[in-house]
C-alpha positions in Angstrom: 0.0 0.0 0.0 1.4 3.3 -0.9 0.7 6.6 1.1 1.0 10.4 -0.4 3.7 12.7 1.9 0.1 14.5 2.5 -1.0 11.7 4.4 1.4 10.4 6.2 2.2 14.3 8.0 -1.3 14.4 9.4 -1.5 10.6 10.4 1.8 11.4 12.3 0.6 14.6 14.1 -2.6 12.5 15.3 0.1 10.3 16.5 2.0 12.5 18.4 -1.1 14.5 19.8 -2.6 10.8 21.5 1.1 10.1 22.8 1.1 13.5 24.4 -2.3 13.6 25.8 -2.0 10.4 27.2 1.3 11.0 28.8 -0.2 14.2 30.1 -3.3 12.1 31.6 -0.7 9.6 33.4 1.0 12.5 34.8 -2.1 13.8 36.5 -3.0 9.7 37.5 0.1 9.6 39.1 0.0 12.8 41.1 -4.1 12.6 42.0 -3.5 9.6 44.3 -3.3 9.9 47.6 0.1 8.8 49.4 -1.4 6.8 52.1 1.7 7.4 54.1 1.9 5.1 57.1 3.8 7.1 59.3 5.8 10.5 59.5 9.1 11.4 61.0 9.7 15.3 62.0 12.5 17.4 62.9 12.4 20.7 63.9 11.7 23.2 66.4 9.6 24.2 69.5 6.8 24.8 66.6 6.7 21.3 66.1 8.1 19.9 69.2 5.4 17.1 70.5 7.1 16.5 73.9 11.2 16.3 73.1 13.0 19.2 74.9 10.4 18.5 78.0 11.4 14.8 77.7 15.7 15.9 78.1 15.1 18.5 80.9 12.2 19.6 82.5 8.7 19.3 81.6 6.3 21.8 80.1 3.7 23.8 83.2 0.3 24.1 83.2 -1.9 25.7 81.6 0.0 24.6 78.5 -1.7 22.1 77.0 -5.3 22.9 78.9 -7.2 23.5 75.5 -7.2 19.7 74.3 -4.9 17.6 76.5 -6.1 19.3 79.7 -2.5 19.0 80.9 0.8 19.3 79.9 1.6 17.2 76.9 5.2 18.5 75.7 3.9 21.3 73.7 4.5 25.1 73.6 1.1 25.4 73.2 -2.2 25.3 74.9 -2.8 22.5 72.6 -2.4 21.0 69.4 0.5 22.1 66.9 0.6 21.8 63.1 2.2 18.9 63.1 -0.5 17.3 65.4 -3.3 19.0 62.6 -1.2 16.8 59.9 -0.9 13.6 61.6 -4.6 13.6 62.2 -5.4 15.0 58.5 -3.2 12.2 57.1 -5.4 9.4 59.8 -1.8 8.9 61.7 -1.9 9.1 65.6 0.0 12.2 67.2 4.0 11.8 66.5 5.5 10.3 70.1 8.8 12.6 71.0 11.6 10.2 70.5 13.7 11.3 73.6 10.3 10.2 75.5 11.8 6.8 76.8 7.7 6.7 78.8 4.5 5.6 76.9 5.8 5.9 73.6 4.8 4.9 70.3 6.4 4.7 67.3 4.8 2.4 65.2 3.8 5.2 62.9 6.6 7.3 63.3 8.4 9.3 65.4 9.5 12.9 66.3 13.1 13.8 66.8 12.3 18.1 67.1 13.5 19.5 70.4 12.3 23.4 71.7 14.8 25.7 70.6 16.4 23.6 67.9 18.4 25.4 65.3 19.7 24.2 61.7 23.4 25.1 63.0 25.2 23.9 66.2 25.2 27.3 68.4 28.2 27.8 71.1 25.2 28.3 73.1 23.7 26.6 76.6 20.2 25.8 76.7 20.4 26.8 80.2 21.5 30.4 79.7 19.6 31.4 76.2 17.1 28.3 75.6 19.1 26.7 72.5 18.9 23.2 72.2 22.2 20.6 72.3 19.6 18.6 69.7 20.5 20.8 66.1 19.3 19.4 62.9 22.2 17.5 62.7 21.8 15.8 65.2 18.3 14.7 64.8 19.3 13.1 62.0 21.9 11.1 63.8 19.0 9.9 66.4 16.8 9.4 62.9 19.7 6.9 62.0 20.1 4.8 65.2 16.4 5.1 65.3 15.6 3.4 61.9 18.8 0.9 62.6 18.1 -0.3 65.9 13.9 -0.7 65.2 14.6 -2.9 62.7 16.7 -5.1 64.2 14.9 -5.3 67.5 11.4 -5.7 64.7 13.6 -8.6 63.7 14.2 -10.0 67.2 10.6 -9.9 68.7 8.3 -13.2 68.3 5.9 -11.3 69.9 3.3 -9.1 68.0 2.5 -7.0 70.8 6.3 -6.2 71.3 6.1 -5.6 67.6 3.0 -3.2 67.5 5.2 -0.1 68.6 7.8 -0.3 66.4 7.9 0.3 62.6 8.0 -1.9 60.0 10.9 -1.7 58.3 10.0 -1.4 55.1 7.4 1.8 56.2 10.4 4.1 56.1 11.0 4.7 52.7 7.1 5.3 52.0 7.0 7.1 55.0 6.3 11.3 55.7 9.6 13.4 56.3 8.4 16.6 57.9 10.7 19.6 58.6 10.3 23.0 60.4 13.5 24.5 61.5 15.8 27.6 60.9 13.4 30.2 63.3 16.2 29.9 66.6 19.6 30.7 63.6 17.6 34.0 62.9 16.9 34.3 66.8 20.3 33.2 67.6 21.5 35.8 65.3 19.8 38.9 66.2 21.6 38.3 69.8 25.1 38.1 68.3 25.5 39.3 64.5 24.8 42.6 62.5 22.4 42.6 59.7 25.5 42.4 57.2 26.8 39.4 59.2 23.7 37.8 59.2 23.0 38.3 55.5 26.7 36.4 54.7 26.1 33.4 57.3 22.8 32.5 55.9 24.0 30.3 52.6 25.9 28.8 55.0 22.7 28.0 57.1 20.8 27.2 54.5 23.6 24.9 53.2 23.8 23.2 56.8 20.3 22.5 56.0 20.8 21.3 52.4 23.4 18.6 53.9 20.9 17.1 56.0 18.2 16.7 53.4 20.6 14.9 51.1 21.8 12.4 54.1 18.0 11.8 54.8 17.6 10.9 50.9 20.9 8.3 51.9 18.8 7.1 54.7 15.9 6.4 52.3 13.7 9.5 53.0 11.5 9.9 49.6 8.4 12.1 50.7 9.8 15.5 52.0 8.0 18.4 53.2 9.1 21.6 54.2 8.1 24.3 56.4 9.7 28.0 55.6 10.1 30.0 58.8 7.6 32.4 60.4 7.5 35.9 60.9 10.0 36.2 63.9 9.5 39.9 63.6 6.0 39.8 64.9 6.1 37.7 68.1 4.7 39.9 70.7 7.6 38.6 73.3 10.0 41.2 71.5 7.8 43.9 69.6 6.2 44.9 73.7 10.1 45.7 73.8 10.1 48.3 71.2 9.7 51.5 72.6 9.7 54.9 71.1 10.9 53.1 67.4 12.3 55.5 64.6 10.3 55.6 61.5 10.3 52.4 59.2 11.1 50.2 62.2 8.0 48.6 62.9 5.7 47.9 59.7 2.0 48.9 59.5 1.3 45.9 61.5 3.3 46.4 64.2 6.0 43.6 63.5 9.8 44.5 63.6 10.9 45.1 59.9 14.7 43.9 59.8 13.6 41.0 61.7 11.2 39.7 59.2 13.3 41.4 55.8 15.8 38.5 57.8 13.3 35.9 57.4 12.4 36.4 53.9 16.0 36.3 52.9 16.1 33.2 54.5 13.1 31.9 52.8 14.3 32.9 49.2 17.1 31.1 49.6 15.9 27.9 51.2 13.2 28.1 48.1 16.2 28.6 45.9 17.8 25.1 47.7 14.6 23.0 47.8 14.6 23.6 43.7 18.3 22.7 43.5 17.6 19.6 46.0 14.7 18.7 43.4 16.5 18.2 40.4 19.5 16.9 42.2 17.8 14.0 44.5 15.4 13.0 41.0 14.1 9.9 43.3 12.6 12.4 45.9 9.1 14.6 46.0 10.3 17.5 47.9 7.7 19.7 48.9 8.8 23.5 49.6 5.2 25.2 51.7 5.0 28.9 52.7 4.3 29.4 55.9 5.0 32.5 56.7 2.6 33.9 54.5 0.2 31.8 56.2 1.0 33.1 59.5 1.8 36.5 58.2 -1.5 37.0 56.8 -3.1 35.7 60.0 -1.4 38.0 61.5 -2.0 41.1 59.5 -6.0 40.2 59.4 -6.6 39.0 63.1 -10.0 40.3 63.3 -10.9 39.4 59.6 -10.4 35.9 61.3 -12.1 35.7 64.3 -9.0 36.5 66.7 -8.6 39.4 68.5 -5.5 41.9 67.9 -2.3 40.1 66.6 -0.4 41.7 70.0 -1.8 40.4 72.5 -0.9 36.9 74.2 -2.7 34.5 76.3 -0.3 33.0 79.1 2.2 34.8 80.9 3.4 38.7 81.5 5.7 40.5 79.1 6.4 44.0 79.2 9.5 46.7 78.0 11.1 45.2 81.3 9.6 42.1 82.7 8.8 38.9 81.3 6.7 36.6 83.0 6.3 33.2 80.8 3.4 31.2 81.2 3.2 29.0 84.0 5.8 30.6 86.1 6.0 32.8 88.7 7.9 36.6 88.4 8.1 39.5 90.2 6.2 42.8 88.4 6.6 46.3 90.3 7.2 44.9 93.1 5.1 42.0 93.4 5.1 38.5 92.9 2.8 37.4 90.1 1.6 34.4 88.1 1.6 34.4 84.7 -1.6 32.4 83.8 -3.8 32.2 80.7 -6.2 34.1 79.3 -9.9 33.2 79.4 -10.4 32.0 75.8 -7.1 31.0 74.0 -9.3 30.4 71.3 -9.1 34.4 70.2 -6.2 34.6 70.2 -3.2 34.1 68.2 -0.1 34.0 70.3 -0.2 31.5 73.3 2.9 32.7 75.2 4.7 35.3 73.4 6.5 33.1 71.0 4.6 30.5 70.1 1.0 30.1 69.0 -2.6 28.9 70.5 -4.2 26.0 69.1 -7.1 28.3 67.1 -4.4 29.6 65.1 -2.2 26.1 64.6 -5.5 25.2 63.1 -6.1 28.0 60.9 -2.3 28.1 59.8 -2.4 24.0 59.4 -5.9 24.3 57.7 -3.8 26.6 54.8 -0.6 24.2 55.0 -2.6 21.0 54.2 -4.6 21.6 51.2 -1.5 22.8 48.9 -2.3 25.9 48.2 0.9 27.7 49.5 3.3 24.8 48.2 5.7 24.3 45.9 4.8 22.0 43.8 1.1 23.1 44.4 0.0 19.7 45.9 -2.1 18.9 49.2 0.2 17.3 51.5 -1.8 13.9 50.8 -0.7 13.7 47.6 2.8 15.3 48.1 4.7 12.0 47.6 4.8 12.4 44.0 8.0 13.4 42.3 7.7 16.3 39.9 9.6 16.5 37.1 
């Protein structure tokens, strides 16, 4: 049978079109089903810290806690964190803290952040300024003897009970790596740097980070999601500090500019990383998700939202020369005081100063989960998808 040149052109672009529409439908196949993760593992900071730093010194005071737990439970909060709003969005149970040795359960993961974490090691005691001796770096390292010494005690037991709080092995590599860190360098930094020495140490920090995101991919980590860093300028711990400001120093909102300008340099650059990281570590779905905007706009529209002004914080006493933090017991003009919680923690956004209520984890998580400030734009339960 012969054909024309005029009729073999079209038959080919009819060719090419079905092959291209049909790759482009499995594309979207492969990216609309959901992950069905069967556990997570996080690292990161007091923002996501389910119970760590309380487990290595001393643990948290009431009222945190009061809003769901109805006592303590290891959390900066008076209840449940982001991390707690994705566990239970993704049908997991709430991450135990892996320096808990007490009650824990890590069948379906585990989390290795500590309060006052930071992506570099800081010369720093946690006694003196709150840092924690558990950096990224090292949360990694417990991530490591964690995954090597389950599975061989997984191996060892003959007993399914003993078995039912550890993971199985093979849930690692289809398992959710979480991170939200990088908050305390920028705190950490305001204390000891200038803005020109900050703005030449952050490659570095973002760098630091970089490393431990590629020795997680070693480790098997395929599913990874991470959490930019908030507006540290607006935390009502240090803007009731600012007295008689020059123009330009706070913004219309009341947060401190250089603090935040810091924090958005910081972002950019991790952004910047996660694409690199991307296109470097090919096997991996890496999942960059704004959260400062999230909490920024919060933030900037508290009322818009249901909460009451962005300032004003539940538990404890802080004031241009007192602070007060929640559960504890100061002295104010004078007097000894107690610095309790407000009457509804539900209106408000900032639970002690520096870290937020419940209401507002809620409203921030209720942003983070459905995709809409991530890069790649997917919902977290379909963020195990590589994108090419």
């Amino acid at each position: 049978m012969e054909f024309s040149g005029g009729t073999v052109f079209p038959v080919m672009l009819l060719l090419l079109c079905a092959l291209l529409i049909s790759e482009g439908q499995n594309m979207a196949d492969s990216t609309s089903s959901s992950c069905d993760y069967p556990a997570i593992y996080n690292f990161g900071d007091s923002n996501s810290d389910t119970g760590g730093i309380a487990a290595a010194f001393f643990p948290m005071a009431a009222p945190c806690g009061e809003t769901y737990f109805h006592n303590p439970a290891g959390r900066a909060s008076d209840g449940r964190l982001i991390i707690d709003f994705i566990a239970d969005h993704l049908g997991l149970p709430f991450l135990s803290p892996y320096l808990d040795s007490v009650g824990s359960n890590f069948q379906h993961g585990a989390n290795f952040a500590t309060g006052g974490a930071t992506i570099r090691r800081q010369n720093e005691s946690w006694f003196e300024t709150g840092v924690s001796p558990f950096p990224l770096d090292i949360q990694v390292e417990h991530y490591t003897q964690f995954k090597e010494r389950s599975a061989y005690f997984y191996s060892q037991d003959k007993v399914a009970s003993d078995k039912s709080r550890l993971p199985k092995p093979e849930d690692f590599s289809k398992a959710l790596y979480t991170f939200d860190v990088g908050q305390n360098d920028l705190a950490a930094a305001f204390r000891k740097m200038s803005w020109e020495e900050l703005r030449a140490a952050l490659p570095d920090i973002v760098n630091q980070f970089a490393k431990q995101i590629r020795g997680m991919y070693e480790r098997g980590a395929r599913a990874v999601w991470i959490h930019n860093t908030g507006p540290i300028g607006c935390l009502p711990a240090s803007t009731v500090k600012v007295k008689n400001p020059p123009p330009g120093y706070l913004d219309e909102h009341g947060c401190i500019k250089s603090q935040n300008d810091a924090a958005m340099e910081f972002n950019t650059q991790l952004k910047e990383t996660v694409v690199q990281l991307r296109a470097e570590l090919s096997g991996a779905a890496i999942t960059y998700v704004d959260v400062y905007s999230a909490k920024y706009g919060l933030i900037s529209n508290a009322k818009k939202h249901g909460f009451e002004e962005a300032s004003k914080v539940c538990c404890g006493i802080h004031g241009l020369e007192n602070d007060v933090w929640c559960g504890n017991k100061g002295i104010v003009n004078g007097s000894e005081v107690y610095g309790g919680s407000c009457a509804e923690p539900g209106g408000i956004i900032s639970w002690d100063g520096v870290h937020y209520t419940e209401a507002a984890n809620k409203w921030i998580a209720n942003l983070v989960l459905n995709g809409s400030l991530s890069d790649p734009p997917l919902p977290i339960a379909r963020a195990c998808h590589p994108q090419i």
